[in-house]
N, C-alpha and C positions, 0 to 999 in steps of 0.2 A: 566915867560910866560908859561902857561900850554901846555903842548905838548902832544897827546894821538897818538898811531901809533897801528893800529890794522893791526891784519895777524892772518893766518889758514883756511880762505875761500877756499871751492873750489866744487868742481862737485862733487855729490855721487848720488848714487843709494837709494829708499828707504829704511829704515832699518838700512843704515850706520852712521856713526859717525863723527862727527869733533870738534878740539878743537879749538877754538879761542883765541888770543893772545892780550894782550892790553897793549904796554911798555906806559909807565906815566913820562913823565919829568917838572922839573922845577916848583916844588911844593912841600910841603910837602906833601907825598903822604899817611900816615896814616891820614890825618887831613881831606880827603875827602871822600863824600861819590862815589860809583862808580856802576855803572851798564850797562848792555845793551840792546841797544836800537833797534830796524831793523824796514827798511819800503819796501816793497813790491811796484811794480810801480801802480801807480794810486792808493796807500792806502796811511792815514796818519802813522809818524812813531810810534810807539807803545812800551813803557816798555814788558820787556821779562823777564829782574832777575835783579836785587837788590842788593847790601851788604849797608849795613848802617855802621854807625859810630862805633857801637858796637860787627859789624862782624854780624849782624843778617841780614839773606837771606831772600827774597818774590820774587814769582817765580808767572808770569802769568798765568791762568789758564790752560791757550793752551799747554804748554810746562812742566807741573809741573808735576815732574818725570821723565822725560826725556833730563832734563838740570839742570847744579851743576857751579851756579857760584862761585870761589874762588879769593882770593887774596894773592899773596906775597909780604907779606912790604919791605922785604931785598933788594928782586930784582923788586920792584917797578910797579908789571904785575899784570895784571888782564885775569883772564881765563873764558872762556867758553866751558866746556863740553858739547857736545849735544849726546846723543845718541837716536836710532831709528827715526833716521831722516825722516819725511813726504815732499810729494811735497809744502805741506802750509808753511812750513818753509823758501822756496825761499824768499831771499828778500838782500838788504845790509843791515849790522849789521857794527852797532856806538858804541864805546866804550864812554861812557859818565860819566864825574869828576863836583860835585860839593860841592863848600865847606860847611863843615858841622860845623852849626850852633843852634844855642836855637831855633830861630827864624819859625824853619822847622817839632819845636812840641818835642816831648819825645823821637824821634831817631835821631833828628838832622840832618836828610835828608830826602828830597822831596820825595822816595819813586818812587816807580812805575808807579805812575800814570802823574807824573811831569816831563819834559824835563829838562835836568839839562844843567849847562851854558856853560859847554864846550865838546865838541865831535873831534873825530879824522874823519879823510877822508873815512871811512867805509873799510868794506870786505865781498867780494859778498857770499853768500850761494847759491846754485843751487841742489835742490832736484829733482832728474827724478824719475816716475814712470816704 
C-alpha cells in the first residue's frame, strides 16, 4: 500500500525559503515517478515539479528557478526546495507517486500536467507579504 507523508510546511515571509519533505512507503520506490502538487483554495490543484523515471525534472513555469525538486532512493524522500518565496505560492502541497510505465510515453510518467494516482494528506505553505 502506497504511503506518502509530507512535512516542512510552514509561515514565511516573502523572499524566504522552505524545504518540503515527502517520506514514500510501501512501494518500490525507485520504480515511481514522483512530484508536487499544491492547490490554492478556490483553485484547481496544479503540477509544480516533476522527477520522471530517469531522474529528469520539469518545473512549472511559475516556480521555475526558484524551486529544485530532488529525490533520495536510500532514504525513500522526496524534497522540495523552494527559495524566494511569493504570496502566490500560498496554497497545500501534495506529494504525489505514480507508477512508471511505457504506457506514459518516452519518460514513463504522466509529467506535469497529469495528477498522479496517489497523494499524501498535504502541507500547508503560507506566504505573507
Amino acid at each position: 500500500q502506497v504511503q506518502l507523508v509530507e512535512s516542512g510546511g510552514g509561515s514565511v515571509q516573502a523572499g524566504g525559503s522552505l524545504t518540503l519533505s515527502c517520506a514514500a512507503s510501501g512501494y518500490t520506490y525507485s520504480s515511481y515517478c514522483m512530484g508536487w502538487f499544491r492547490q490554492a483554495p478556490g483553485k484547481e490543484r496544479e503540477g509544480v515539479a516533476v522527477i520522471d523515471y530517469y531522474g529528469v525534472t520539469t518545473y512549472a513555469d511559475s516556480v521555475k528557478g526558484r524551486v529544485t525538486i530532488s529525490k533520495d532512493n536510500a532514504k525513500n524522500t522526496l524534497y522540495l526546495q523552494m527559495n524566494s518565496l511569493k504570496p502566490e505560492d500560498t496554497a497545500m502541497y501534495y506529494c504525489e507517486a505514480e507508477l512508471a510505465r511505457p504506457a506514459w510515453g518516452s519518460t514513463w510518467c504522466p509529467g506535469l500536467r497529469t495528477r498522479h494516482s496517489y497523494w499524501g494528506q498535504g502541507t500547508q505553505v503560507t506566504v505573507s507579504s
